[in-house]
C-alpha positions as CSV (number, residue, x, y, z in Angstrom):
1,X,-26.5,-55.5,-69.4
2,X,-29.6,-54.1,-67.9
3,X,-32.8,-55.3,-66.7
4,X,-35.6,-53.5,-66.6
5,X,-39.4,-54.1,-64.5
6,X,-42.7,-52.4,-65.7
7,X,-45.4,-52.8,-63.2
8,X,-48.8,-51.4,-64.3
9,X,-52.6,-51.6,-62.6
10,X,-55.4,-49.5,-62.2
11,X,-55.0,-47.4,-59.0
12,X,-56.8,-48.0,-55.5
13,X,-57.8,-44.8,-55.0
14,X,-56.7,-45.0,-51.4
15,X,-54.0,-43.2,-48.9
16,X,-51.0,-44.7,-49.2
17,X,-48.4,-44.9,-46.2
18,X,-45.2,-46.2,-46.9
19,X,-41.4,-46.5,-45.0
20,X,-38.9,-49.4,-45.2
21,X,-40.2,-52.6,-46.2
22,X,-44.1,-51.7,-45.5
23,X,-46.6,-50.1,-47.2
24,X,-49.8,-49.4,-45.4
25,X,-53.1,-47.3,-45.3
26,X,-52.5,-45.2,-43.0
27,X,-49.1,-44.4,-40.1
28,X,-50.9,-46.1,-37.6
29,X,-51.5,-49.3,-39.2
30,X,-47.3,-48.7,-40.1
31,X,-46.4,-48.2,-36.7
32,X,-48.5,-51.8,-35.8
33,X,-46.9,-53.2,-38.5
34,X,-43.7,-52.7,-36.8
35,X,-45.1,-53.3,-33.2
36,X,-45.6,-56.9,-34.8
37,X,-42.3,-57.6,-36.4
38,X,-40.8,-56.5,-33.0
39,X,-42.7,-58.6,-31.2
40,X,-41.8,-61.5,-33.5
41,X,-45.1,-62.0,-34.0
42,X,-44.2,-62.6,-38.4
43,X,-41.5,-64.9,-37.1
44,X,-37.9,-63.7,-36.0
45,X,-35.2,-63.2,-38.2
46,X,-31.5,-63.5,-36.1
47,X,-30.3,-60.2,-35.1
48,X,-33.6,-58.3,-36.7
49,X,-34.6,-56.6,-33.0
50,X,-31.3,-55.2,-32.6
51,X,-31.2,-53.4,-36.1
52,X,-34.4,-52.3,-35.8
53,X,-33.8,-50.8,-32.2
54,X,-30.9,-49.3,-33.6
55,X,-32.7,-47.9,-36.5
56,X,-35.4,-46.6,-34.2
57,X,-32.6,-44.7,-32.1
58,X,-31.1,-43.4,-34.6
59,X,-34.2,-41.9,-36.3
60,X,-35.3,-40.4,-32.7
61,X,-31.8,-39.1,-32.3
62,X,-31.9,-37.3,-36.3
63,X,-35.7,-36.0,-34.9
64,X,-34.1,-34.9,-32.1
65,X,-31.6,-32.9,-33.8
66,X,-34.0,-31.3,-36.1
67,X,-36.1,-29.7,-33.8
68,X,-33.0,-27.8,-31.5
């Protein structure tokens, strides 16, 4: 069985910044958008700040790494 999902539209002819669940203009408006969901500021999910702190280490740490 498979399912399949076309989506179609005309395009915005804007930038396009994109990571996890967001998809913004630009990397600042990204990095608010995550300034907000840590905040709680959507609403809090249970256990949501600690996965994303650990995310947020863990992509520092990978950065880190990259660069020695």
């Amino acid at each position: 069985e498979a399912r399949v999902l076309v989506l179609a539209g005309t395009p915005i002819g804007e930038e396009v910044a994109r990571y996890g669940p967001f998809v913004m203009n630009t990397d600042e408006e990204l990095y608010q958008a995550f300034a907000d969901v840590e905040t709680g500021r959507f609403g809090t999910i249970p256990g949501s700040t600690e996965r994303m702190r650990k995310t947020r280490e863990a992509n520092e740490l990978r950065n880190k790494a990259g660069k020695e």
